[in-house]
C-alpha positions in Angstrom: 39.4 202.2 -116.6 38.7 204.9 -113.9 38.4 202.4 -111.3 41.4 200.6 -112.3 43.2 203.7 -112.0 41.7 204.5 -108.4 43.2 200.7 -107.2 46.6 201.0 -109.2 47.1 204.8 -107.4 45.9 203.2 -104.4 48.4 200.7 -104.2 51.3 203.3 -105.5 50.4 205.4 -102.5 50.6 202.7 -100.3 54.0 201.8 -101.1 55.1 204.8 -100.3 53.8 205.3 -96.8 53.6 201.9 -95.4 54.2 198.3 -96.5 52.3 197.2 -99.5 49.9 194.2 -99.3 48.4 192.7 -102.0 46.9 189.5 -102.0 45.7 187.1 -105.1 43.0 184.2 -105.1 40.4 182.5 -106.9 37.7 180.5 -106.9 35.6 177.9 -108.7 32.0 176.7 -108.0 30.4 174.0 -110.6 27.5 172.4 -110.3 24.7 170.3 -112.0 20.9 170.3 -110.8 17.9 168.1 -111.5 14.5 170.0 -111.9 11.2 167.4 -111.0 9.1 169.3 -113.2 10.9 168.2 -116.4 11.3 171.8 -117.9 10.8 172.9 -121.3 14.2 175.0 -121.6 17.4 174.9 -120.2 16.8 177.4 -117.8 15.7 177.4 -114.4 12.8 179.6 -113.3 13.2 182.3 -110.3 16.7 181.6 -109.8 20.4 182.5 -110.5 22.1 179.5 -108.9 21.0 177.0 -110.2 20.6 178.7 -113.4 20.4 175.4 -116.0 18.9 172.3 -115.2 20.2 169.1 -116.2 23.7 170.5 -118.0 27.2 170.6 -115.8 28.2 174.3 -115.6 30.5 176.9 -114.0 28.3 178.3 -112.1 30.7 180.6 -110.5 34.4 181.6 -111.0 36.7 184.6 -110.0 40.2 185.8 -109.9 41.3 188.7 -107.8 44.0 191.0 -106.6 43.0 192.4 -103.2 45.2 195.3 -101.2 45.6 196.3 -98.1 48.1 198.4 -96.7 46.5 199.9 -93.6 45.6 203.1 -94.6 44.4 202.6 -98.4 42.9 199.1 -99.9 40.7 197.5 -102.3 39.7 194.6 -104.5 39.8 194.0 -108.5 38.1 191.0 -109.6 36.6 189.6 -112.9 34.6 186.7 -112.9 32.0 184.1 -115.2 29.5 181.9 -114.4 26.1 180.9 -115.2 24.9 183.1 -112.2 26.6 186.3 -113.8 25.0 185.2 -117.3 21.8 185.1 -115.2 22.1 188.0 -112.6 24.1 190.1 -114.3 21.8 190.3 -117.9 20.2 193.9 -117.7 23.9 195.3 -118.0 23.9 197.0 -121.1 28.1 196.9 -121.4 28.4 193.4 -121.5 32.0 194.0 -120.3 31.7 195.2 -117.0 29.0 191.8 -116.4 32.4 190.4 -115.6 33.7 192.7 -113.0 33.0 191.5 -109.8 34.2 194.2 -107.9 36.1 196.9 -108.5 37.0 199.6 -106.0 39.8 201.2 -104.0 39.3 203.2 -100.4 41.2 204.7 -97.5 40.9 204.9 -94.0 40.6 208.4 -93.1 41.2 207.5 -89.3 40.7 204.3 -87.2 36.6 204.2 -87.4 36.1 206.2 -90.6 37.0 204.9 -94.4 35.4 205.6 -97.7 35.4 203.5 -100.7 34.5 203.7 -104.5 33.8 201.9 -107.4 32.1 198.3 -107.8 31.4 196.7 -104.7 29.6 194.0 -103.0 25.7 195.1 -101.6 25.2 195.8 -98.0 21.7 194.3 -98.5 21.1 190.8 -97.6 22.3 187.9 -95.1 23.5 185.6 -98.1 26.8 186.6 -100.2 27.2 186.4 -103.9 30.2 183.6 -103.3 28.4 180.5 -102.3 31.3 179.6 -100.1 30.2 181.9 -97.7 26.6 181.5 -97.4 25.4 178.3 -95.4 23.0 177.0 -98.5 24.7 176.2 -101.9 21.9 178.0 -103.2 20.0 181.5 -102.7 16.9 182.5 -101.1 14.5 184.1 -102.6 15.0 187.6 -101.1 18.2 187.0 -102.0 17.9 186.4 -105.5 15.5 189.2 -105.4 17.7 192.2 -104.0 20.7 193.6 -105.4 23.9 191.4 -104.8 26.3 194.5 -106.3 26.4 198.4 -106.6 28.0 201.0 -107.9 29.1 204.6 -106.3 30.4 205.3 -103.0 30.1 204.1 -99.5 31.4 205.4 -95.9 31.8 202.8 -93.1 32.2 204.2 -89.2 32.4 202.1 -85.9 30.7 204.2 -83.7 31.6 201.1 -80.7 33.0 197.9 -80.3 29.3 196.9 -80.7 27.7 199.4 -83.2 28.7 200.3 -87.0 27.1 201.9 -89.6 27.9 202.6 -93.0 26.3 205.3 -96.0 26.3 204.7 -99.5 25.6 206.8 -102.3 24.2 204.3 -105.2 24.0 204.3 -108.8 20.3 203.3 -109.4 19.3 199.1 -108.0 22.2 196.4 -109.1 23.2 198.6 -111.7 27.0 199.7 -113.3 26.2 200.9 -116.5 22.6 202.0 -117.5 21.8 205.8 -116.7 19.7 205.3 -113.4 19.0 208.0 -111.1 21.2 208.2 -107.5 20.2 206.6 -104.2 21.0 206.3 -100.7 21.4 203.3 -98.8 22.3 202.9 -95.0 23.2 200.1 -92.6 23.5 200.0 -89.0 24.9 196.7 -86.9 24.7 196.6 -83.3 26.2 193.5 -81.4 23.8 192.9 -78.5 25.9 190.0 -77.3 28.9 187.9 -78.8 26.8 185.6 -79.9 23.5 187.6 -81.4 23.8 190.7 -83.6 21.1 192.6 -85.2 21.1 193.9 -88.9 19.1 196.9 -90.6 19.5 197.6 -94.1 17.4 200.3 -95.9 17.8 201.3 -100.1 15.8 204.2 -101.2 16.0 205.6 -104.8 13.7 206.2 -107.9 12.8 202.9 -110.2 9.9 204.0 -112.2 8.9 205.8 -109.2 10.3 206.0 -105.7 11.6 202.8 -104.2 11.7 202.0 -100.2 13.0 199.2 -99.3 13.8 197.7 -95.6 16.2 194.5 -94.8 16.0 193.3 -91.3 18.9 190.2 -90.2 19.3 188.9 -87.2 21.8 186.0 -86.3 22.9 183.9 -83.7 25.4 181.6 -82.4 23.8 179.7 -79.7 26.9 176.8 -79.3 30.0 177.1 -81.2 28.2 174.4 -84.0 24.8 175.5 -84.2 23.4 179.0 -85.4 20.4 180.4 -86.8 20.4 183.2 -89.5 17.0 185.0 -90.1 16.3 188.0 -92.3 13.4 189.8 -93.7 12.6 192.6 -96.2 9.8 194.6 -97.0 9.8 196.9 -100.2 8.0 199.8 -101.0 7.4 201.1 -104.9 4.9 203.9 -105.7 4.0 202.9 -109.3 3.4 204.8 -112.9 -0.7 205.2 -111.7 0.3 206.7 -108.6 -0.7 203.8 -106.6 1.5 201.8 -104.2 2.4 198.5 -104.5 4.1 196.5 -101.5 6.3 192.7 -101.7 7.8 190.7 -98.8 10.0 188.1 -98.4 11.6 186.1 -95.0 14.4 183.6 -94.6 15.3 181.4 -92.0 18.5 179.2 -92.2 19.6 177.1 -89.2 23.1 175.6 -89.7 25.2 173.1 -87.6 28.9 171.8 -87.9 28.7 167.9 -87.3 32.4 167.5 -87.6 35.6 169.6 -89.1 34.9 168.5 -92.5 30.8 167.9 -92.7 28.1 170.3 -91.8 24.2 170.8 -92.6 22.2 173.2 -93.3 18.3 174.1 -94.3 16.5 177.0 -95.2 12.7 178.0 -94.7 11.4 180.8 -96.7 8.9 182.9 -98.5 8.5 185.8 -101.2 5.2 187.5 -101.3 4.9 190.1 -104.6 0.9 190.0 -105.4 2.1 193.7 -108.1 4.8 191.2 -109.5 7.1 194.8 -108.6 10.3 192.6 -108.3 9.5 188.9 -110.0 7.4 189.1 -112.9 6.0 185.9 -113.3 6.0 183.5 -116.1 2.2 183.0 -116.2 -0.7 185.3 -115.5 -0.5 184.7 -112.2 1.7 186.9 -109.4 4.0 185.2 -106.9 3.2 183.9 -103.2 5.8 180.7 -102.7 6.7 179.1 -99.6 9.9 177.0 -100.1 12.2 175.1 -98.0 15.9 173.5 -99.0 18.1 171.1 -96.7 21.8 170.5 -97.8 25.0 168.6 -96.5 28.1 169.9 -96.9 31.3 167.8 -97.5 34.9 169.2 -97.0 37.2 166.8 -99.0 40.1 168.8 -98.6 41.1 172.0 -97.7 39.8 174.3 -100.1 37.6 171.7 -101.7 33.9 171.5 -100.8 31.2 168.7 -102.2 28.0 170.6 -101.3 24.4 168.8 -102.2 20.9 170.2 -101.6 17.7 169.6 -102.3 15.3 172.6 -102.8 11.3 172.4 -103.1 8.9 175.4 -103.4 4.9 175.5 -103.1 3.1 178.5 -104.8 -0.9 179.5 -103.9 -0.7 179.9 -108.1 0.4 177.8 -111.0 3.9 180.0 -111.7 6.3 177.3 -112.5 6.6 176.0 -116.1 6.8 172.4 -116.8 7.1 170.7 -120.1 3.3 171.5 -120.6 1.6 174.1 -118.9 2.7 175.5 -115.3 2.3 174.0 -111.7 1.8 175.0 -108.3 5.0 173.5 -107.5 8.4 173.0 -108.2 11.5 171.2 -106.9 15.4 170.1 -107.4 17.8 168.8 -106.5 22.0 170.2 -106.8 25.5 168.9 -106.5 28.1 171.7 -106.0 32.2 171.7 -106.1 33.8 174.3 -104.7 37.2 175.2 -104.7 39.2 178.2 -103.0 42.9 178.8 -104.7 44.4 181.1 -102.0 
């Protein structure tokens, strides 16, 4: 309710000083996926989109009011999916599972604003709205850091090529539980039009302190073809007093073919040998190697037909089958997506 009032006085402030703006849209993104290893449930292992194999679901939908007015702005959304179902779970307030985002801000001068509420992580190369991301699906690393937080954030452009931002964070993808504060940062610097450089830090207390580092560069080497690349390292001092370490890189290169068809693929790893982050399903900890290659379909505007197919190779037997687990694991997805603007 507090955060509804922050956007609602937001907006009522707004009007008063400059023109209001507020914008409405939504979004829908259903999809159906094939898992080779015939599982034993309806659930997919290690990831939140796909979540179901084998079963036609919503994987993703939303519907938003976002303002702007210059000075003060913010977004309300509430949304459902199999992904929230999935990423969403260790909310204890099943409620707030379906707010997407939730904050209002103001710009206290041309470089500097501050939000609060709900918002969107700054962690990550790959957005929580697969319309955005190149791949239909998530890496790893992804899937594996938070995609939302909760508390407040300050964003400054210190140049036309360097911005940073601070936020003050209620605990690791968390709204509701009681978790102790933390601090993220992010800094962006532009070296050329075409290649930027990313660092994103988190650091806060999960049964025991947490450090974790997310380096992103990209590139635009013609106006079709770029190459995203991000890696993380993470940090947790553990219960015994000992330190545990996981890693995880990403590389997606992407290229337009035409207006309405693209292609993408995706190279990756996630290396946790103290399961920290992905406890696995078997006795064994997680070292996979995967790679995904998609095609992308625009049928009409605001309707995409995205397809991929996704394979993953472990050094253990992690991924349940109908009997027993394997070293390997595979699928294949089929994705509409539709923008209502």
């Amino acid at each position: 309710m507090l955060l509804v009032a922050l956007f609602l006085a937001a907006a009522k402030a707004g009007t008063c000083q400059e023109k209001e703006s507020v914008t409405f849209s939504g979004y829908i993104d259903a999809n159906i996926a094939h898992d080779f290893n015939h599982l034993p449930t309806r659930y997919r292992p290690y990831t939140t989109q796909p979540y179901y194999t084998d079963e036609a679901a919503l994987n993703l939908g939303y519907v938003d009011a976002t303002l702007d007015t210059g000075t003060y702005h913010g977004r309300l959304a509430a949304q459902y999916g199999s992904s929230v179902v999935a990423n969403y779970a260790d909310e204890s307030d099943e409620f707030f599972r379906y707010i997407q985002e939730a904050f209002a801000g103001v710009s206290l001068t041309k470089k500097l604003q501050i939000d609060a509420g709900i918002f969107f992580s700054h962690i990550g190369m790959e957005n929580w709205i697969s319309r955005d991301n190149y791949t239909p699906s998530r890496s790893l690393i992804a899937d594996y850091s938070p995609y939302y937080q909760t508390g407040i954030r300050a964003l400054y452009t210190f140049s036309e090529d360097l911005t940073g931002s601070l936020h003050i964070i209620r605990g690791w993808q968390n709204i509701t539980n009681d978790e102790d504060p933390g601090v993220g940062t992010q800094l962006t610097y532009a070296i050329t039009e075409h290649v930027s450089l990313i660092h994103n830090t988190c650091f806060l207390n999960d049964h025991g302190s947490r450090f974790f580092n997310n380096f992103i560069v990209k590139t635009q080497i013609t106006s079709d073809f770029g190459i995203l690349a991000s890696y993380d390292l993470g940090v947790q001092e553990r219960r015994d007093e000992t330190t545990a370490t996981w890693r995880g890189w990403a590389i997606v290169p992407h290229y337009r073919i035409t207006d309405t068809v693209s292609v993408a693929g995706r190279f990756e790893q996630f290396v946790d040998p103290h399961q920290v982050i992905i406890q696995s399903l078997s006795d064994y900890s997680v070292n996979t190697t995967g790679l995904s290659a998609n095609i992308d379909i625009t049928l009409y505007t605001g309707l995409v037909w995205r397809n991929e197919y996704r394979a993953f190779v472990s050094t253990q037997n992690i991924f349940p089958r109908r009997e027993g687990f394997s070293a390997s694991d595979g699928f294949v997805m089929s994705s509409l997506q539709y923008t209502i603007q």
